[in-house]
matplotlib code that plots the C-alpha trace (Angstrom):
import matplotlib.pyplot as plt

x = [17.8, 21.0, 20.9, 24.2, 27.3, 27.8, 24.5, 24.6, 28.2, 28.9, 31.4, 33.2, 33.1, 34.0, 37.1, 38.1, 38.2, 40.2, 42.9, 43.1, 43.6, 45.9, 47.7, 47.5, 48.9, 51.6, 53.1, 52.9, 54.6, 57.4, 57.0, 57.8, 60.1, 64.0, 66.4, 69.1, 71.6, 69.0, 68.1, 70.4, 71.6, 67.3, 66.7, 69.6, 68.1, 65.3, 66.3, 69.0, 65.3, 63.9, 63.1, 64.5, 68.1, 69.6, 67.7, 68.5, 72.6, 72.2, 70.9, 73.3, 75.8, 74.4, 74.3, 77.9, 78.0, 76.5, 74.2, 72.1, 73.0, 72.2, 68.8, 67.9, 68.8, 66.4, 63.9, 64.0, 63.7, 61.1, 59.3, 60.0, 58.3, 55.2, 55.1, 55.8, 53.1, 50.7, 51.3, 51.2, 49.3, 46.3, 46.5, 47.6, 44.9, 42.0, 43.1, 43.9, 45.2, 46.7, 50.2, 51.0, 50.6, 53.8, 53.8, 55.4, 57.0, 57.8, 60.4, 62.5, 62.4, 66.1, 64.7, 62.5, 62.6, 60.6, 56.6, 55.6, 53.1, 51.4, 49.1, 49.8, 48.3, 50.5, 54.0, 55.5, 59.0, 58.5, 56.5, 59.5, 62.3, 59.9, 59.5, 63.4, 64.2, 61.0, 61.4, 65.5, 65.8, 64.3, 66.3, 69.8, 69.5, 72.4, 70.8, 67.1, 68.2, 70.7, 67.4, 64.7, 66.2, 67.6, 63.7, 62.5, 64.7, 63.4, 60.2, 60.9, 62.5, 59.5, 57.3, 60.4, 61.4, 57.5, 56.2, 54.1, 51.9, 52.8, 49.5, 51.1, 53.7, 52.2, 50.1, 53.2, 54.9, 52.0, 51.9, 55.6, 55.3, 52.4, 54.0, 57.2, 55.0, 53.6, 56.8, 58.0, 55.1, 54.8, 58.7, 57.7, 55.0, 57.2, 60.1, 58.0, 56.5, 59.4, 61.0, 58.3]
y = [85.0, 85.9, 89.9, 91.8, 91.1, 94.7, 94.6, 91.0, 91.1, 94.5, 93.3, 92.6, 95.5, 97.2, 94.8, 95.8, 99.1, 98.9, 96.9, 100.0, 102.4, 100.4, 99.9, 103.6, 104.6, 102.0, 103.9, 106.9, 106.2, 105.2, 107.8, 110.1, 108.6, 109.9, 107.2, 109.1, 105.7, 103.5, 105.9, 105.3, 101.6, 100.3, 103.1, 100.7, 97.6, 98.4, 99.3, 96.2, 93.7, 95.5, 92.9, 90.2, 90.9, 89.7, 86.6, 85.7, 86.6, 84.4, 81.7, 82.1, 81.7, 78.7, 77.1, 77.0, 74.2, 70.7, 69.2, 70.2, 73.9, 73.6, 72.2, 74.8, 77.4, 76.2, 75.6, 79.5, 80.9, 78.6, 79.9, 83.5, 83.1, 81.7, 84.9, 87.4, 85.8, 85.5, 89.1, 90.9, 89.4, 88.5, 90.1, 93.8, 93.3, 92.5, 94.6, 97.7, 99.3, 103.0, 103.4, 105.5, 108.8, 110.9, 114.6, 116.7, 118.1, 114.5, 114.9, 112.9, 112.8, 111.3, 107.9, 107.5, 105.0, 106.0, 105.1, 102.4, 102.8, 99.3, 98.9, 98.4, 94.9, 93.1, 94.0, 91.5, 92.4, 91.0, 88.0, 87.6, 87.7, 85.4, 83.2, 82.7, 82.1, 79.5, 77.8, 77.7, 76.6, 73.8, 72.2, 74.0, 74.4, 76.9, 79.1, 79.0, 82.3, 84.7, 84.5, 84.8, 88.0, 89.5, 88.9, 90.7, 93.7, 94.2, 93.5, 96.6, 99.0, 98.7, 100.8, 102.8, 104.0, 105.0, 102.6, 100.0, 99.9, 97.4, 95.6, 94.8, 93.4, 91.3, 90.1, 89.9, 87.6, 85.0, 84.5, 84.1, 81.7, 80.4, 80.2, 78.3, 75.5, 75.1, 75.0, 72.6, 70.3, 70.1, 69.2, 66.5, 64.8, 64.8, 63.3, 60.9, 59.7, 59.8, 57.3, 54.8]
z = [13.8, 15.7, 16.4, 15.2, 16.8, 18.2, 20.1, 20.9, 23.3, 24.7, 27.3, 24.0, 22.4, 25.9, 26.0, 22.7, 23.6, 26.7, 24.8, 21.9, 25.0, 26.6, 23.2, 22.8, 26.1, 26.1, 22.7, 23.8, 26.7, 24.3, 22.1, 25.2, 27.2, 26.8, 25.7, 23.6, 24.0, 22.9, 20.2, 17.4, 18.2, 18.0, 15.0, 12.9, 14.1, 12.6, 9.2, 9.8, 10.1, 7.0, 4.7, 7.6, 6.1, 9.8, 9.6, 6.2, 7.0, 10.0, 7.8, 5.1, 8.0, 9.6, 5.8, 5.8, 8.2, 7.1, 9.6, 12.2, 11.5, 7.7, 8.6, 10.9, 8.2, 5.9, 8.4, 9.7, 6.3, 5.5, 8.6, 7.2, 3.7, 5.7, 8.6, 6.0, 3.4, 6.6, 7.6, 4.6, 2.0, 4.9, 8.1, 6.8, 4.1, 6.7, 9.6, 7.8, 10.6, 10.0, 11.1, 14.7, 14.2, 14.5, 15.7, 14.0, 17.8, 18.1, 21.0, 19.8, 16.3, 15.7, 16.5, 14.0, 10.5, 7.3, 7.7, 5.9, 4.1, 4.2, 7.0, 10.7, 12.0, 12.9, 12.4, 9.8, 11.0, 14.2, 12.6, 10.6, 13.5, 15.8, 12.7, 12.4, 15.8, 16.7, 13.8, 14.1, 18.1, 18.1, 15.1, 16.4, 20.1, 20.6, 18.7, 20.7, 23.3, 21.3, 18.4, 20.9, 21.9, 18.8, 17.8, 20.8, 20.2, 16.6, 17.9, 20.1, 17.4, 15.8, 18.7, 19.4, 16.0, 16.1, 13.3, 15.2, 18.3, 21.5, 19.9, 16.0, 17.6, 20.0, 17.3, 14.8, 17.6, 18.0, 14.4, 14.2, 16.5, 14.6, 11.3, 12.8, 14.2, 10.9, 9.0, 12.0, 12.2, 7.7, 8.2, 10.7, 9.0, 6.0, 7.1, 8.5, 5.4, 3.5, 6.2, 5.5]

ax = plt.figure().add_subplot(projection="3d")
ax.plot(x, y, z, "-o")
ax.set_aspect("equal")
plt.show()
């Protein structure tokens, strides 16, 4: 009989708890740290990703042109509906993380965006954005670097505007990336099968 996990790996419990300090100290470093031109610009970012209304404009956009483009629009939103079913009806469900707290002597409370009030872990914002752009590159190349970094900066606004820790959106990010590959790889195999 195996003895409980707790007992049976401390160096893992230890490592856990280094990473929620770490997590910690990186937002508060955020949370403190005086950036009144970045303020505003990351604040509307933020509320612009809500519901990944910049991805789905950027697809609608894309959609316009036949081809390559068109492909890569249905891809990315495709990649979307499986990061933001991923994140929200699973991971914030199992995680249950509460959201950052914010002090009411925030320093700097201009910055912030309404709390959610779904969990934490892992931000589905950033799952969304990381989603788009991985799963859009590789079928429109052009697109691959101004999408990697637009999903970075929303990525970002989410710690800055005080909704997420550095850790949600780490976590948010790999299963973007995750989500894209699957969308990518089902595409693949399809189009494979359907050429046979």
């Amino acid at each position: 009989m195996l003895d409980h996990p707790s007992r049976e790996h401390p160096a893992l419990r230890s490592l856990v708890r280094d990473l929620a300090t770490l997590d910690q100290t990186l937002y508060e470093a955020v949370t403190i740290t005086e950036t009144p031109a970045l303020d505003s610009a990351l604040r509307r970012l933020s509320a612009a990703a809500d519901h990944s209304k910049i991805s789905f404009t950027v697809a609608g956009l894309l959609a316009l042109f036949p081809g390559r483009p068109r492909r890569a629009a249905a891809l990315g939103v495709a990649a979307i509906g499986v990061a933001s079913a991923t994140a929200n009806l699973l991971g914030k469900r199992l995680v249950r993380r509460p959201r950052p707290h914010r002090a009411e002597d925030s320093p700097f409370p201009g910055r912030h965006v309404p709390m959610p009030e779904s969990a934490s872990f892992p931000s589905g914002h950033t799952a969304s954005a990381v989603a788009f752009a991985a799963a859009v590159g590789p079928a429109w190349p052009a697109a691959t670097v101004p999408l990697g970094l637009l999903a970075c900066a929303v990525g970002y606004s989410r710690i800055h505007t005080g909704v997420h820790y550095p850790g949600d959106v780490v976590a948010g990010a790999v299963l973007g990336t995750g989500a894209a590959a699957v969308v990518l790889a089902a595409t693949a195999h399809l189009e494979t099968r359907l050429e046979k």
